[in-house]
VEXVO-973808 format. One record per atom (N, C-alpha, C): residue in one letter; x, y, z. Coordinates in steps of 0.001 Angstrom, whole numbers, padded with zeros to 6 digits, always signed. Layout:
BEGIN
AXYZ/...
***
This chain:
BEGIN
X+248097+092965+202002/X+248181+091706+202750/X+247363+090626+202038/X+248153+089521+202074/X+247457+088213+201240/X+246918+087520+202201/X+245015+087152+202068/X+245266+086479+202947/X+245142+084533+202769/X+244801+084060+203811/X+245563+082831+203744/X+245112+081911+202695/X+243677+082043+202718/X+242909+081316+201606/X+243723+081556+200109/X+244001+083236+199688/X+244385+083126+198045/X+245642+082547+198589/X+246752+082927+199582/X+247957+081975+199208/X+247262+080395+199224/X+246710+079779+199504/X+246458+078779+199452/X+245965+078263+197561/X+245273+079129+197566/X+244984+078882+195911/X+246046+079248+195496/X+246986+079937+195441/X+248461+080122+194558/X+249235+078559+194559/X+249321+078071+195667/X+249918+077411+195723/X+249243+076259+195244/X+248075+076155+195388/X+247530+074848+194676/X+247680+075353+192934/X+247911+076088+192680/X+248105+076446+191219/X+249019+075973+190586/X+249802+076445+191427/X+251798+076312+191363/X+251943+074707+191423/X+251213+073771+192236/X+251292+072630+192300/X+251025+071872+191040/X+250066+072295+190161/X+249288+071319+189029/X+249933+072284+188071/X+250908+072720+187737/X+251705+073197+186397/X+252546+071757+186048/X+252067+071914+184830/X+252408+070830+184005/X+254269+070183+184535/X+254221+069206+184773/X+255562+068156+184628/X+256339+068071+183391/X+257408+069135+183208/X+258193+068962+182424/X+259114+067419+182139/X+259150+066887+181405/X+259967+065948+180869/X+260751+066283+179521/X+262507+066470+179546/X+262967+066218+178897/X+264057+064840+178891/X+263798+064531+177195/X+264218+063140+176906/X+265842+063446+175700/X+266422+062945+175825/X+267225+063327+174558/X+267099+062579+173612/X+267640+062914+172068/X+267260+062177+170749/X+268084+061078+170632/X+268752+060644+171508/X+269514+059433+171293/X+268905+058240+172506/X+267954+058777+173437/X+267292+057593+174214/X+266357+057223+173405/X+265083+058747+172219/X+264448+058494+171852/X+264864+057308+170277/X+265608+057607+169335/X+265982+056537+168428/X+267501+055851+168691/X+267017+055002+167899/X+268277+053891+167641/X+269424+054830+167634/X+270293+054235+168716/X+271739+054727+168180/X+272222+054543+166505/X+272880+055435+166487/X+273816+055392+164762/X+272733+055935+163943/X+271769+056463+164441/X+270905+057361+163575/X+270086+056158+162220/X+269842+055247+162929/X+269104+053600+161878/X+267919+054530+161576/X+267679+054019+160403/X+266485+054538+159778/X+265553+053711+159103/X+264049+053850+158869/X+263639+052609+158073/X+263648+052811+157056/X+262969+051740+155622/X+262913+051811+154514/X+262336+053601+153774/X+261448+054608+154931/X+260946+055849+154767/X+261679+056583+155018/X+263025+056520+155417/X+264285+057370+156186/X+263652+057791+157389/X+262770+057725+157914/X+262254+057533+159390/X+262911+057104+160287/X+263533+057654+161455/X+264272+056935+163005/X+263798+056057+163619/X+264523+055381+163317/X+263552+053858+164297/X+263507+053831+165329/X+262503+054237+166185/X+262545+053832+167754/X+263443+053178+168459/X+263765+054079+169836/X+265269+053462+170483/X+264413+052875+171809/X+265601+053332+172932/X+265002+052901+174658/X+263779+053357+175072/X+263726+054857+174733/X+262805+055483+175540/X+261128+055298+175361/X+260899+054933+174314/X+259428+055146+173288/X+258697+053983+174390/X+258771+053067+174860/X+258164+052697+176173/X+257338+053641+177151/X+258911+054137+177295/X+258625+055503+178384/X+257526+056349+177773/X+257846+057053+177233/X+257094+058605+176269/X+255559+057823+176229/X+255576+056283+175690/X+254387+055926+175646/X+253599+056154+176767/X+254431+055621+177645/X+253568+055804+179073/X+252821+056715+179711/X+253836+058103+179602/X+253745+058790+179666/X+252706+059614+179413/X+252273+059467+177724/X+251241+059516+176649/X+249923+059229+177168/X+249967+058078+177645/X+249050+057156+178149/X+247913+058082+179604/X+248930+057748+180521/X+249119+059021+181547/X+248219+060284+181441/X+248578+060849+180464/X+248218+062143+180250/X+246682+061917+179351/X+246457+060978+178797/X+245499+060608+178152/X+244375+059907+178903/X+244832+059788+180329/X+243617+059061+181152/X+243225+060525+182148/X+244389+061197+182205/X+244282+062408+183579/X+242912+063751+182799/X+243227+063699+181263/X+242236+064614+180326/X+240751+063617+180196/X+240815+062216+180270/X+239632+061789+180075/X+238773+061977+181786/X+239581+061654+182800/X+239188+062542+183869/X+238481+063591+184381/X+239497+064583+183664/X+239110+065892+183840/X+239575+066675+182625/X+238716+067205+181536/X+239197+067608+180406/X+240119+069215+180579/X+239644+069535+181621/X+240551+070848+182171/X+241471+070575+183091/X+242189+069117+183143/X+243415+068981+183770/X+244948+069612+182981/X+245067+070301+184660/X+246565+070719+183927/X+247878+070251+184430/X+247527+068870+185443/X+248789+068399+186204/X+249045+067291+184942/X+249821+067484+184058/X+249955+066663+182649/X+251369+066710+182485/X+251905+065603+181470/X+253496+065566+181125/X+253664+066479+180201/X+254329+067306+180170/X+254997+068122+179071/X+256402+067552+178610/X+256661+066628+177614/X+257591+066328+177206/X+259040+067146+175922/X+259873+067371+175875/X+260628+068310+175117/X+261839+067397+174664/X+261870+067360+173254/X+262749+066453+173122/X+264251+067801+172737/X+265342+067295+173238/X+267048+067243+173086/X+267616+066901+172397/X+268574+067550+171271/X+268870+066538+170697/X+270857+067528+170994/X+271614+067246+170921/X+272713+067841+170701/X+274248+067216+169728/X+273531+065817+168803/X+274028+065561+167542/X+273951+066390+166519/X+275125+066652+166107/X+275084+067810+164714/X+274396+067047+163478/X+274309+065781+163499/X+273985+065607+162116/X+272506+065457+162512/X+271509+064908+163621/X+270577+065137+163719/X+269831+066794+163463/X+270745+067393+164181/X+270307+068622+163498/X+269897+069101+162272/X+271046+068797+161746/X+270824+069314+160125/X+269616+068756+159564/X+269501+067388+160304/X+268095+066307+159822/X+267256+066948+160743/X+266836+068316+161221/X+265481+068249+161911/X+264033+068045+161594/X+264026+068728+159990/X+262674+067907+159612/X+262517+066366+160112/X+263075+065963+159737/X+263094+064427+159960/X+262629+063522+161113/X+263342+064725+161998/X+263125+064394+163773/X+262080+063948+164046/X+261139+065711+163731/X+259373+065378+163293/X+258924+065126+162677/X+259195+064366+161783/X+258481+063852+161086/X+258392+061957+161730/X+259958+062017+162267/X+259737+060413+162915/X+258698+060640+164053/X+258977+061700+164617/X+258178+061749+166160/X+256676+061549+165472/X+256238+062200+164633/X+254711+062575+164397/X+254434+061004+163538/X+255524+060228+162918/X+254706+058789+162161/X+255197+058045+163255/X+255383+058267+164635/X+255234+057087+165592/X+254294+057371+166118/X+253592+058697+166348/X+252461+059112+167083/X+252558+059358+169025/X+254261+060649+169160/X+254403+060489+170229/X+254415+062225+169904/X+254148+062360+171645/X+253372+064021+171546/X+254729+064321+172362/X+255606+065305+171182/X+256709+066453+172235/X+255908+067822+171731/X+256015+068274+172743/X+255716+069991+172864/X+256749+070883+172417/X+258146+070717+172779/X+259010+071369+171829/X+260754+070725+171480/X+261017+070999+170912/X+262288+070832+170133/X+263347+071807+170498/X+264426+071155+171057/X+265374+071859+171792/X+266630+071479+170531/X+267415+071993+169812/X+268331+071787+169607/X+269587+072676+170107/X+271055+071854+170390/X+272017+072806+171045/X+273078+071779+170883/X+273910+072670+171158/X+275099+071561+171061/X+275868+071365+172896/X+276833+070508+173116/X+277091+069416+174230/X+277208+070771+175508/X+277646+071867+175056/X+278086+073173+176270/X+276792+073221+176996/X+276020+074048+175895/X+274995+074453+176595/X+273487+074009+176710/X+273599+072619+176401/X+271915+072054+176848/X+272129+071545+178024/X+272690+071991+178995/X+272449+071985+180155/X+271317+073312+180528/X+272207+074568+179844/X+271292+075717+180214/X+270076+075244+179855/X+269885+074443+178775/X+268055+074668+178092/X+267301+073561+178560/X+267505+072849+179783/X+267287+072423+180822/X+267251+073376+181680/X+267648+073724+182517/X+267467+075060+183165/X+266504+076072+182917/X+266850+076605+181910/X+265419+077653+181029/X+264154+076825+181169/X+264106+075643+180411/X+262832+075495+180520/X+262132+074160+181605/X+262979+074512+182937/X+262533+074435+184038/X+261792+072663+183989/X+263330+071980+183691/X+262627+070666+183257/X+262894+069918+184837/X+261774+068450+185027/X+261657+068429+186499/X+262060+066720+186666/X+262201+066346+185254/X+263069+064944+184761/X+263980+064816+183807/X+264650+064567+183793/X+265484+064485+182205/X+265952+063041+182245/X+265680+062435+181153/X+266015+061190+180601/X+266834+061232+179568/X+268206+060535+179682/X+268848+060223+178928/X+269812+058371+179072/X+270408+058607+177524/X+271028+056980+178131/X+272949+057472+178063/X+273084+058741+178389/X+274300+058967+178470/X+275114+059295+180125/X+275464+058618+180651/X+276141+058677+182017/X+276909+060326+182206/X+277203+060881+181490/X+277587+062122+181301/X+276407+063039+181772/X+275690+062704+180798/X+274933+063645+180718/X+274162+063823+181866/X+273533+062660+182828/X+273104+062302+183480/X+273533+062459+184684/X+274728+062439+185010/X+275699+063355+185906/X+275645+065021+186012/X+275695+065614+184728/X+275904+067043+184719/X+274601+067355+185489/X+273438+066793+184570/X+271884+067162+185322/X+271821+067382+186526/X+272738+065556+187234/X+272095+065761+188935/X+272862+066633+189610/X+273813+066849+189023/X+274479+068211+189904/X+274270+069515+189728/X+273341+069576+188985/X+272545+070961+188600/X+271609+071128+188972/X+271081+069930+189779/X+269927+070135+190612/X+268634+069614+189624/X+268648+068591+188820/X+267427+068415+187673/X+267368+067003+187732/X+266564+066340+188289/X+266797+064946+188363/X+266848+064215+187114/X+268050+063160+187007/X+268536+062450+185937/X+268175+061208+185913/X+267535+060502+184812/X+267672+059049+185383/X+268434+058550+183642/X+269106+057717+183982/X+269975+056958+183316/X+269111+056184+182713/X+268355+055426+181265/X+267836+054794+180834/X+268774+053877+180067/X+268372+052314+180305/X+269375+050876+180247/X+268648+050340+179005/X+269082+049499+178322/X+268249+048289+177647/X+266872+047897+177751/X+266894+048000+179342/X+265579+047251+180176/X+264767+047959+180065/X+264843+049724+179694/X+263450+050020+179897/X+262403+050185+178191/X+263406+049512+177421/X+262482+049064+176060/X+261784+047960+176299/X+262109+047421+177243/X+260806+046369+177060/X+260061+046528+178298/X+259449+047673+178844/X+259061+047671+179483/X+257564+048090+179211/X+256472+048124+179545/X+254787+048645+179596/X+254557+049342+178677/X+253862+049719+177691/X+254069+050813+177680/X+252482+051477+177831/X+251535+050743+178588/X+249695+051495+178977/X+250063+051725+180501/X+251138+051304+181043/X+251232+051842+182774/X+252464+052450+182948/X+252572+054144+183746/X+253625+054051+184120/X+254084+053694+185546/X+255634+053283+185383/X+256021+052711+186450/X+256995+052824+187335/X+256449+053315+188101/X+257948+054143+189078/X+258314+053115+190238/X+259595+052666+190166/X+260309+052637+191818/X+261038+053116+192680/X+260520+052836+193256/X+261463+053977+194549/X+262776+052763+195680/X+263491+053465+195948/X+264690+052676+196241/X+264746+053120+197293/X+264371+052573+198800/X+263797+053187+199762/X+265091+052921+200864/X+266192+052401+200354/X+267908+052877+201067/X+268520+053907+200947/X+268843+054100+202281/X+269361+055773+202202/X+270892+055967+201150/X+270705+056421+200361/X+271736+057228+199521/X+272317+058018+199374/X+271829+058990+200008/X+272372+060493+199717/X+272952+060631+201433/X+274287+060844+200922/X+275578+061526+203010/X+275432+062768+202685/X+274723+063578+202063/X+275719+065008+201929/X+274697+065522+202055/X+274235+066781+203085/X+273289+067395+202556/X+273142+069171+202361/X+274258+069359+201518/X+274622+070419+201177/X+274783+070162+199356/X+275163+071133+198714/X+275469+071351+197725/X+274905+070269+196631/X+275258+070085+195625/X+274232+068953+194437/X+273528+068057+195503/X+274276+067368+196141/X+273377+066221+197069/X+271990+066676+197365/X+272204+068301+197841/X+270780+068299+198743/X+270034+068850+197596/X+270183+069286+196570/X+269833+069850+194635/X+268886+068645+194621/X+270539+067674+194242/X+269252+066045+193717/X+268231+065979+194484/X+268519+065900+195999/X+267359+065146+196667/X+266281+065960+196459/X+266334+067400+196528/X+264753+068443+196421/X+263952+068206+195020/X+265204+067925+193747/X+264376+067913+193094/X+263478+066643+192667/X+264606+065245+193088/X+263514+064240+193422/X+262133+064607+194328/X+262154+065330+195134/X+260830+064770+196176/X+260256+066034+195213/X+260710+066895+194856/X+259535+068028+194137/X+258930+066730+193028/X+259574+066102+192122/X+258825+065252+191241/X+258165+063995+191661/X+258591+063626+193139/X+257939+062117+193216/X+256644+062547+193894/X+256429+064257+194510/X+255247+064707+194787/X+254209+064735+194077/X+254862+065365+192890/X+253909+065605+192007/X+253516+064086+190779/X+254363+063008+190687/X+253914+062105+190979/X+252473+061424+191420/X+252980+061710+193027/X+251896+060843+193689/X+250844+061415+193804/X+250373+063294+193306/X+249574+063523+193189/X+248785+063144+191759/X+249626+062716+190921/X+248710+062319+189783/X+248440+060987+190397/X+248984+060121+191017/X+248833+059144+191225/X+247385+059217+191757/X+247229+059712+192802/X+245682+060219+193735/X+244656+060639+192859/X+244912+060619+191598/X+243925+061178+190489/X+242799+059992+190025/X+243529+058529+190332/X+242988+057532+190551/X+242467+056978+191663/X+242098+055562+191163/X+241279+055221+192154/X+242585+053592+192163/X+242506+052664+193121/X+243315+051701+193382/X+243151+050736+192371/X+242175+050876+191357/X+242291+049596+190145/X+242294+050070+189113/X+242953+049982+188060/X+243122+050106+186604/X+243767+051835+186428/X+245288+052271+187376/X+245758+053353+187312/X+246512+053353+186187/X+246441+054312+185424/X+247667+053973+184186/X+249451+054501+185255/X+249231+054461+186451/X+250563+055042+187367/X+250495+053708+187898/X+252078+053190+188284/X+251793+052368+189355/X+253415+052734+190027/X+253289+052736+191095/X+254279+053090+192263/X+254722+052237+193040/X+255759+051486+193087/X+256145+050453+194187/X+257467+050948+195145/X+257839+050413+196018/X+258273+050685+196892/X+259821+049183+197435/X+260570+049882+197313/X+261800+048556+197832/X+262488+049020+198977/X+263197+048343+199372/X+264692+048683+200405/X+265284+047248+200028/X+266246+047528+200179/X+267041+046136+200283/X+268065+045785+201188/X+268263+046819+202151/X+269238+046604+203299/X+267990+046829+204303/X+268298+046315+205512/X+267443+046337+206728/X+266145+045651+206607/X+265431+045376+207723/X+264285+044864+208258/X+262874+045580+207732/X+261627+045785+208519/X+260753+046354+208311/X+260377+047180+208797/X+261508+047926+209468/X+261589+049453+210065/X+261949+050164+209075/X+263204+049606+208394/X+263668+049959+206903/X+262496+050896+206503/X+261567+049923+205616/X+260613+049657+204818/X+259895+050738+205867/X+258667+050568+207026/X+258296+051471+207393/X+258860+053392+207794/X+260442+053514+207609/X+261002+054555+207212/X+260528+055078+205887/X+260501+053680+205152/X+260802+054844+203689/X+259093+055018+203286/X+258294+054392+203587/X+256797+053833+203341/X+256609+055708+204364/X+257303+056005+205067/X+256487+057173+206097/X+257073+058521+205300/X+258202+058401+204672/X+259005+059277+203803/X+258276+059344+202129/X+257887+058754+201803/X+257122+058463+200669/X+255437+059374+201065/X+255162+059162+201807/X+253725+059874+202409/X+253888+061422+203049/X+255394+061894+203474/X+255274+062688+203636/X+255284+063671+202554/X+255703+063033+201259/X+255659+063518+200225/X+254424+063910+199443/X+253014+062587+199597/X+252219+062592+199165/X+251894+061363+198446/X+253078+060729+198917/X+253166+059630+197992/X+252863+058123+198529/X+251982+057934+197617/X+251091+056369+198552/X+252042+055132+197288/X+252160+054341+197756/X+252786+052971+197158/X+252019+051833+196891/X+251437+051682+195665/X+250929+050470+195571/X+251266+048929+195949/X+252643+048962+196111/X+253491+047995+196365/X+254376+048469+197345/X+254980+047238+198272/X+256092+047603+198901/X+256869+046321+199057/X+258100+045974+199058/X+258627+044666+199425/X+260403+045494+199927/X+260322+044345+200935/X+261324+044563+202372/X+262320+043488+201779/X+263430+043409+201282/X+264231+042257+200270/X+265276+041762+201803/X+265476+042749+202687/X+266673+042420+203382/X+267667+042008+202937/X+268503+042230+202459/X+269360+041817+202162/X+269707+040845+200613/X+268369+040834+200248/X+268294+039948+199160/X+268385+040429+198024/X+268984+040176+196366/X+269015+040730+195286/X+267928+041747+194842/X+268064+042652+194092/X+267224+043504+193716/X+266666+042714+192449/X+267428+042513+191952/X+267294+041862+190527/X+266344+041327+189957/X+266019+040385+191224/X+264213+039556+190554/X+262768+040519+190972/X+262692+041637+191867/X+261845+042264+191816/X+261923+043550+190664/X+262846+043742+190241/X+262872+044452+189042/X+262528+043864+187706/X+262584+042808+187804/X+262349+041727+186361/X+261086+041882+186316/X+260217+041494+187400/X+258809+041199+187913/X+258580+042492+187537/X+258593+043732+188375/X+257941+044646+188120/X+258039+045844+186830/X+258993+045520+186062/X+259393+046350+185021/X+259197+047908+185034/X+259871+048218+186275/X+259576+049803+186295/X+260600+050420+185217/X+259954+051797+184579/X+260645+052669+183872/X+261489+053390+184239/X+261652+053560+185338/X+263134+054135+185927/X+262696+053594+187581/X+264372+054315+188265/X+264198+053651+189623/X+264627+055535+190297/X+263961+055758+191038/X+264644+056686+191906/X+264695+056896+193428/X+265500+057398+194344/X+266271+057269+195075/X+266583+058123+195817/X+267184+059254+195553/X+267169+060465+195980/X+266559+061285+197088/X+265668+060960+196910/X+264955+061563+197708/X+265047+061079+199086/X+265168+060050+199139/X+265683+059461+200637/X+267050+060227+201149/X+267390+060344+202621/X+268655+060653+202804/X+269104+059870+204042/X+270068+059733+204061/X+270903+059090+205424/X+270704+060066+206400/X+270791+059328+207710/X+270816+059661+209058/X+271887+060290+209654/
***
């Protein structure tokens, strides 16, 4: 018989295992495989992100040098000719000075599985495909645009889209939504790692349909998670557009909310 205290330490264990992030090699460089004058990959969408990320993980160790709630990033690549170029890969990754832990190569079938295997809890890509297969596999996807190259790269920046999205709550639907709130948990627990000024995390909060019941729905759904919001704005009805300009978050997610 276990008793309640060690399950309690299991589970706080299980909680601070590192945050998998996989990115694929076409968010990380320039499409068409551009190279510089060193045959080096020139930085694409994502290197914002990864920075952030970087960043992140570089304030949570100055913290606590035995922190283990940290990004584990894994880069994807499933271009054949990148392949053949894998020296290269690392060698671009290591003269930009961005930290992946491992190197997945596969081709279009099965890097879904190696997502799966190695139990990734984001995946970033800028392919709508791909990004699809994920969320119906239960691995939250976020689609990366233009916008998130010019975005921060010493804060990361999450929004949350606090309108209900998800009708279904069976099959992928209820996949996506678990595995959003498993990551926006663990999230807001790094988030809590700080203090309210100078977080390298910052978390805001939208709705854009309804009043400030809206907003106090998703503000109480966000906390049941663990998740505190530095920001919140109630748009009613108003464009998303200019609070996204303003706040330059690195992705937006959603999911985790569900309809009534």
């Amino acid at each position: 018989m276990v008793s309640t205290d060690q399950k309690t330490d299991v589970k706080e264990k299980e909680a601070d295992c590192p945050v998998v992030v996989a990115v694929t090699s076409h968010a990380v460089f320039e499409s068409g495989g551009a190279q510089d004058p060193d045959g080096l990959y020139v930085g694409g969408i994502a290197f914002p992100l990864l920075q952030a990320l970087q960043k992140v993980n570089e304030r949570l160790l100055k913290e606590n040098p035995a922190e283990s709630l940290l990004f584990d990033v894994i880069l994807i690549t499933t271009e054949s000719q990148q392949q053949q170029q894998s020296s290269r890969i690392t060698e671009s990754i290591r003269h930009h000075g961005l930290k992946v832990s491992r190197f997945c190569f596969s081709n279009e079938e099965d890097f879904m599985e190696n997502l799966l295997n190695n139990n990734v809890h984001l995946f970033l890509t800028t392919n709508r495909n791909e990004a699809l297969q994920g969320s119906q596999k239960g691995v939250l996807s976020v689609l990366l645009d233009e916008h998130t190259a010019s975005c921060p790269t010493e804060q990361l920046r999450v929004l949350f889209c606090g309108d209900a999205v998800v009708q279904s709550e069976a099959g992928p639907a209820l996949a996506s939504k678990q595995a959003a709130q498993s990551f926006s948990a663990q999230i807001g627990k790094m988030r809590g790692r700080f203090g309210p000024f100078d977080s390298p995390i910052s978390i805001a909060l939208v709705t854009s349909r309804g009043g400030r019941e809206s907003c106090g729905d998703a503000l109480r759904t966000l906390r049941s998670l663990g998740v505190n919001a530095d920001e919140a704005y109630c748009l009613a009805g108003a464009p998303r557009g200019p609070i996204k300009r303003l706040l330059q978050p690195h992705f937006l997610l959603s999911e985790c909310f569900s309809s009534n």
